[in-house]
Structures are given as structure tokens and as C-alpha cells.
N, CA and C atoms as a LAMMPS dump frame, in Angstrom:
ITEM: TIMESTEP
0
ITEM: NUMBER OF ATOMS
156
ITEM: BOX BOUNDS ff ff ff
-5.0000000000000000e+02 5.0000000000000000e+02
-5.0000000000000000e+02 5.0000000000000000e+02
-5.0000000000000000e+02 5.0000000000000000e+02
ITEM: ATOMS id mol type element x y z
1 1 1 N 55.855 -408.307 144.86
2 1 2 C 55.638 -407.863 146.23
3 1 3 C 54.72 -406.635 146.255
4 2 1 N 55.004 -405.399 145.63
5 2 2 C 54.328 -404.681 145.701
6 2 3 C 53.193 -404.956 144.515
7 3 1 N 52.68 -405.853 143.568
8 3 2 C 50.901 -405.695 143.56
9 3 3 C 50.487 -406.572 144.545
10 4 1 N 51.064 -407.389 145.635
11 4 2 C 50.118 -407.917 146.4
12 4 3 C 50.206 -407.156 147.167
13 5 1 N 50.793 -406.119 147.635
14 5 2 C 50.466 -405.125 148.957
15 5 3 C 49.346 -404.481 148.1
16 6 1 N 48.974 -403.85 146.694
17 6 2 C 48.151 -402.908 146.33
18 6 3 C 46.864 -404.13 146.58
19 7 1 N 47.131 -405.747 146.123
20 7 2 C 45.378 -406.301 146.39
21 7 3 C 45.272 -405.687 147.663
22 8 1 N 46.465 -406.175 149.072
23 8 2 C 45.465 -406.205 149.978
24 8 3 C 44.841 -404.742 150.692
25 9 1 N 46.019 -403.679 149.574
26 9 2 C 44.83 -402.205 150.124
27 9 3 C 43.757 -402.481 149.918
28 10 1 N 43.584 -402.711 148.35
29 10 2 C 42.379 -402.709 147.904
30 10 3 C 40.645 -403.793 148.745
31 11 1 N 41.172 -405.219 149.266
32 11 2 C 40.554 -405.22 150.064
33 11 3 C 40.207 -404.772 151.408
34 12 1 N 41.598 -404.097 152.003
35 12 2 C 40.951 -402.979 153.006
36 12 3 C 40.069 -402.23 152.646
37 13 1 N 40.377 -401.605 151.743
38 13 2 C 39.142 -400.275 151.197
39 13 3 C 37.869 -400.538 151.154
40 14 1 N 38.088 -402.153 150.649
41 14 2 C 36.655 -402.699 150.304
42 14 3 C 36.006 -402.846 151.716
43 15 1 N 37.025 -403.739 152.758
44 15 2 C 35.925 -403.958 154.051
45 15 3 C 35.701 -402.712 154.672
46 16 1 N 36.604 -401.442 154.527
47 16 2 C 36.318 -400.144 155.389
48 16 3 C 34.794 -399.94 154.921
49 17 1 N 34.702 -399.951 153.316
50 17 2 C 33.545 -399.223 152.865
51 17 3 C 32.345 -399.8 153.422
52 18 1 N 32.712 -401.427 153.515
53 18 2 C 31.445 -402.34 153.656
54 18 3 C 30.929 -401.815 155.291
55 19 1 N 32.008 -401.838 156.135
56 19 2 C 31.664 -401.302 157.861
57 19 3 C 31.488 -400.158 157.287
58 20 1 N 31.405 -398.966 156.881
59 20 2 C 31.016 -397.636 156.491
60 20 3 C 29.566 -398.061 156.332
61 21 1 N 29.032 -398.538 155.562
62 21 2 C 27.786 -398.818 155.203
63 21 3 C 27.213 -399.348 156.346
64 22 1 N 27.767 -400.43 157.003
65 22 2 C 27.141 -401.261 158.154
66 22 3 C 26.745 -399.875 159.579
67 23 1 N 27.346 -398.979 159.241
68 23 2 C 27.675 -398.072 160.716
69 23 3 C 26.074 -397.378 160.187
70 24 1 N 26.597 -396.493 158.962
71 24 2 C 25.261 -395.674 158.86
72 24 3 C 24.09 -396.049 158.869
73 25 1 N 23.738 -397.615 158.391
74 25 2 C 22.864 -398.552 158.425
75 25 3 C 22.391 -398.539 159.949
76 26 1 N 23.138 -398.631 160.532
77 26 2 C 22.904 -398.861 162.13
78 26 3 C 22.865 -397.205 162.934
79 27 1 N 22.966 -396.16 162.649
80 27 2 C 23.084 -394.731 162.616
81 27 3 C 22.005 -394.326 162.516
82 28 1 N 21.854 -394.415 161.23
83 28 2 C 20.408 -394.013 160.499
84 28 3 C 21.199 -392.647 160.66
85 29 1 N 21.739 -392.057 159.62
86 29 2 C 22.158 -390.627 159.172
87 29 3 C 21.291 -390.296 158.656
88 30 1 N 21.268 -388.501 158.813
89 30 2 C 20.475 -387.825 157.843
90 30 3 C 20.318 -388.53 156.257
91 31 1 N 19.68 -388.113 155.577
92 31 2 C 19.436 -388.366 154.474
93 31 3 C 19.296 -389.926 154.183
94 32 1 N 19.134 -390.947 155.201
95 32 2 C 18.184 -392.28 155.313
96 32 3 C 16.901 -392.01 155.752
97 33 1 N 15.881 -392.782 155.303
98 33 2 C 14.949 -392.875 156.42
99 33 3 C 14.886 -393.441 157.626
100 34 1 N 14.109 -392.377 158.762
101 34 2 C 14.445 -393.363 159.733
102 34 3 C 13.703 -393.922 160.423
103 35 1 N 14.298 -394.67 161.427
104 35 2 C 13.882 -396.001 161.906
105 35 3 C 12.321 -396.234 162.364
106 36 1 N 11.052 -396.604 162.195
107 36 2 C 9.72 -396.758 162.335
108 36 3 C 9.593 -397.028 163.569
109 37 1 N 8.741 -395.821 164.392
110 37 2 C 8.069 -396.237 165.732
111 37 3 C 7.194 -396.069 165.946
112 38 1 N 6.526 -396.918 165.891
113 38 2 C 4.747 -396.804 165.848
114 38 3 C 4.819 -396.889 167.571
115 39 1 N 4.058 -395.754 168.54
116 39 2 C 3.712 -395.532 169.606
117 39 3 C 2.413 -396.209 170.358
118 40 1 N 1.256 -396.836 169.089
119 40 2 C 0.555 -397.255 169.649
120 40 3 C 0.321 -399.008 169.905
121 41 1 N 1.238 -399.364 168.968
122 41 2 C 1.618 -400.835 169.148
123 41 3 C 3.025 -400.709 170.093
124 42 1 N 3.338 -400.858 171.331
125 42 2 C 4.367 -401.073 172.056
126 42 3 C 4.568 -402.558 171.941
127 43 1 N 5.882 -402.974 171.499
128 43 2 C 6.079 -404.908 171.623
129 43 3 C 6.345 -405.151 173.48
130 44 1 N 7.555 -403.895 173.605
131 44 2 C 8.034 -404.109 175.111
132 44 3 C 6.864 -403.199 176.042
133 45 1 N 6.947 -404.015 177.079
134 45 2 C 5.808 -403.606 177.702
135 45 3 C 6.168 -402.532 178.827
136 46 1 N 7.605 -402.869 179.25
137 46 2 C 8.701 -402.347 179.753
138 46 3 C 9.213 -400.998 179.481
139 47 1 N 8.417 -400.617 177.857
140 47 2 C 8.958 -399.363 177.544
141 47 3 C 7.711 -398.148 177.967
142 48 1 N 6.34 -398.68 178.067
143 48 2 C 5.61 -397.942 178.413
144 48 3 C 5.676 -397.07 179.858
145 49 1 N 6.665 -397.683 180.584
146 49 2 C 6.363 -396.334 181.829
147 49 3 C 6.272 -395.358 181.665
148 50 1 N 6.054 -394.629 182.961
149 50 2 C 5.961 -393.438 183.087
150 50 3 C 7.446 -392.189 182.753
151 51 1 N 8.671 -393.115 182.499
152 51 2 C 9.679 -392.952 182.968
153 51 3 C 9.632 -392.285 180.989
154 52 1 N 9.235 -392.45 180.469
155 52 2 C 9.287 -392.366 178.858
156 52 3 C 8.311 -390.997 178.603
């Protein structure tokens, strides 16, 4: 009973870490590079207003 409660910490730990990674990935924390915005190629055309 108790080593299958320690697997399934252990795959908690594992999916926390994996969403840990997925968050900062999607964050872009210090010490990533971050995310590329080239200003003179706009895709949305929508983003060019005046409102920006």
C-alpha cells in the first residue's frame, strides 16, 4: 500500500514539474528569451491601430 502511494507521488511531482515547465514556457520568465515581435511585419491587421 504504501509504495504505491510513493509511485503515485512520484507521478504527481512528475506532472507538477511538466505544467511548471508548460507555465514558464507560456510566461516567458526572466532568464528565457523572449517572445519575437517584429513591428514591421504585422500578420493582424487589427493590431495596427491607432489604439497601440
Amino acid at each position: 500500500m504504501h509504495i504505491q502511494r510513493m509511485e503515485h507521488e512520484d507521478m504527481f511531482d512528475t506532472l507538477l514539474d511538466i505544467a511548471m515547465e508548460v507555465v514558464r514556457l507560456l510566461t516567458f520568465q526572466p532568464g528565457r528569451a523572449p517572445p519575437v515581435r517584429r513591428r514591421k511585419a504585422p500578420v493582424n491587421h487589427s493590431d495596427t491601430g491607432p489604439v497601440r
